[in-house]
C-alpha positions as CSV (number, residue, x, y, z in Angstrom):
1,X,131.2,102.2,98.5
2,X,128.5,101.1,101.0
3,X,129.1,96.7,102.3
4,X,126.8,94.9,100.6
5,X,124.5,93.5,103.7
6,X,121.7,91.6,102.3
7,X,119.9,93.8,99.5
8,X,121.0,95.4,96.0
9,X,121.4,98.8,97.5
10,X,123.8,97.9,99.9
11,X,122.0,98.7,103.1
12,X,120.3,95.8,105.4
13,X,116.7,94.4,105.3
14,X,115.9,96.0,108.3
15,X,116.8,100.0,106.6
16,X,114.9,102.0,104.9
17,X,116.1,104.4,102.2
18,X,117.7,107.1,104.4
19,X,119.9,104.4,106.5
20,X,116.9,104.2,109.1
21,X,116.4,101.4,111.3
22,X,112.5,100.0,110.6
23,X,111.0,98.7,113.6
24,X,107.4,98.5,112.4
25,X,105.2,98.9,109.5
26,X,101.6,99.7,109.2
27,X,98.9,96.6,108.1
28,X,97.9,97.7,104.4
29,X,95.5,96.0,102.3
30,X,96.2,96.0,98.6
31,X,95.3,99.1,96.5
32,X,94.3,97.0,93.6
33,X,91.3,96.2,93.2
34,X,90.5,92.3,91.9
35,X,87.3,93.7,89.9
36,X,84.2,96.4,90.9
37,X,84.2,98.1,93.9
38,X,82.4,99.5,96.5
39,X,83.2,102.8,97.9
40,X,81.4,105.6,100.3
41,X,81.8,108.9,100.5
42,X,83.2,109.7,104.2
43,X,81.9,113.1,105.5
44,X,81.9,115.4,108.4
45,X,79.5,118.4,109.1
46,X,78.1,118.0,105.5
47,X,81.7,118.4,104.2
48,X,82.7,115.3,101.6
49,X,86.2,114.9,103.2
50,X,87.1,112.1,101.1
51,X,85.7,108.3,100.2
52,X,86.7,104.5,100.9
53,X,86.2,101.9,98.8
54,X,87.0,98.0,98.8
55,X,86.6,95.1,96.2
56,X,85.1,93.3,99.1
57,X,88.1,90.9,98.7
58,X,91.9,91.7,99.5
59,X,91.9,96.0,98.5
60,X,90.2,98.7,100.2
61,X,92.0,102.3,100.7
62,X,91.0,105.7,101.9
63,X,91.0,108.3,99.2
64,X,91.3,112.1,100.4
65,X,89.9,115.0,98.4
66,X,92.2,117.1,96.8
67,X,90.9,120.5,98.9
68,X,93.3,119.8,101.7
69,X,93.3,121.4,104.7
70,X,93.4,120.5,108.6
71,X,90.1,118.4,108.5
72,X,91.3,116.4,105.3
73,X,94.3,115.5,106.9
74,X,92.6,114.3,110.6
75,X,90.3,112.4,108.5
76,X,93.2,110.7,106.7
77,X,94.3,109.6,110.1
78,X,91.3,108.5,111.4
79,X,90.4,106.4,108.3
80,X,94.2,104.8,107.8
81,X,93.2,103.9,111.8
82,X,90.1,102.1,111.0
83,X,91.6,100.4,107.7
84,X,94.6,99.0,109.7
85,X,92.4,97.6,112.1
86,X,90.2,96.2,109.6
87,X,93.3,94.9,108.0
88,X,94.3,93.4,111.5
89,X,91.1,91.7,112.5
90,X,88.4,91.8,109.8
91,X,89.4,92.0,106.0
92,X,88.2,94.1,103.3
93,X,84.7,92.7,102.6
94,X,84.0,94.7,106.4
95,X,85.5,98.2,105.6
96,X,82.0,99.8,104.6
97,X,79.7,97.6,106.9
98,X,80.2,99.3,110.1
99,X,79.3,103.0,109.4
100,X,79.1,103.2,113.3
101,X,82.9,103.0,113.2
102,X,84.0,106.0,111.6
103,X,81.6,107.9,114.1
104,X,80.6,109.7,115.6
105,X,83.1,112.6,114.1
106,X,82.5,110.9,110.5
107,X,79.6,109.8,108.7
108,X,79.9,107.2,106.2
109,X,77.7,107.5,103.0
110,X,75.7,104.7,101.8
111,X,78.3,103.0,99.6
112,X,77.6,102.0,96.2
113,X,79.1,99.8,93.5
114,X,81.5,101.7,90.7
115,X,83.5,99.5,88.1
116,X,86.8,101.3,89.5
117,X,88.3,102.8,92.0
118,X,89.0,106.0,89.9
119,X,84.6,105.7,88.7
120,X,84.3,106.2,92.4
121,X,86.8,109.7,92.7
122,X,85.1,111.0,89.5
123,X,81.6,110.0,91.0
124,X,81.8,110.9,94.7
125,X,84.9,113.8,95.0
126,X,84.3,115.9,91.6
């Protein structure tokens, strides 16, 4: 049995669940939204490649299409980029008011207002 070392599990703080040693974790903002949201459809070369939304408060996130492929996924990267550093240095209220930002390989769409996050998906990826 595993020396109990700060948490129920057994493992320290500082471990994650495969016994790994965390040095770092990514700036997230909080995928719950604290009423209606905003959200944009993020595209490249005409292709919806997913959309980012934000309550304009404390949630924003970056949801991909379900397609796939290599141009979903570098989008995902790029986007998790730009919401960490809007996480780090502006909040979620800026995450759709720089379009310039997610240029020039993306183009954001002009965002609009849906009562949920999942109004958005069902609006802007279906």
């Amino acid at each position: 049995m595993a020396e109990k070392t700060g948490t129920a599990q057994g493992r320290h703080d500082s471990e994650d669940e495969g016994g790994l040693r965390l040095v770092g974790q990514a700036e997230v903002f909080s995928t719950t939204p604290a009423g209606p949201v905003q959200a944009a459809a993020v595209q490249a070369g005409g292709k919806v490649l997913g959309l980012v939304w934000t309550d304009g408060s404390d949630a924003a996130a970056w949801v991909p299409t379900t397609a796939g492929g290599p141009d979903v996924a570098a989008a995902t990267t790029y986007v998790w980029q730009v919401l960490q550093a809007y996480r780090r240095d502006g909040g979620a209220a800026k995450v759709l008011s720089h379009p310039d930002v997610y240029g020039p390989a993306y183009t954001l769409g002009s965002p609009s207002r849906y009562d949920t996050p999942a109004a958005a998906v069902k609006a802007l990826l279906t």
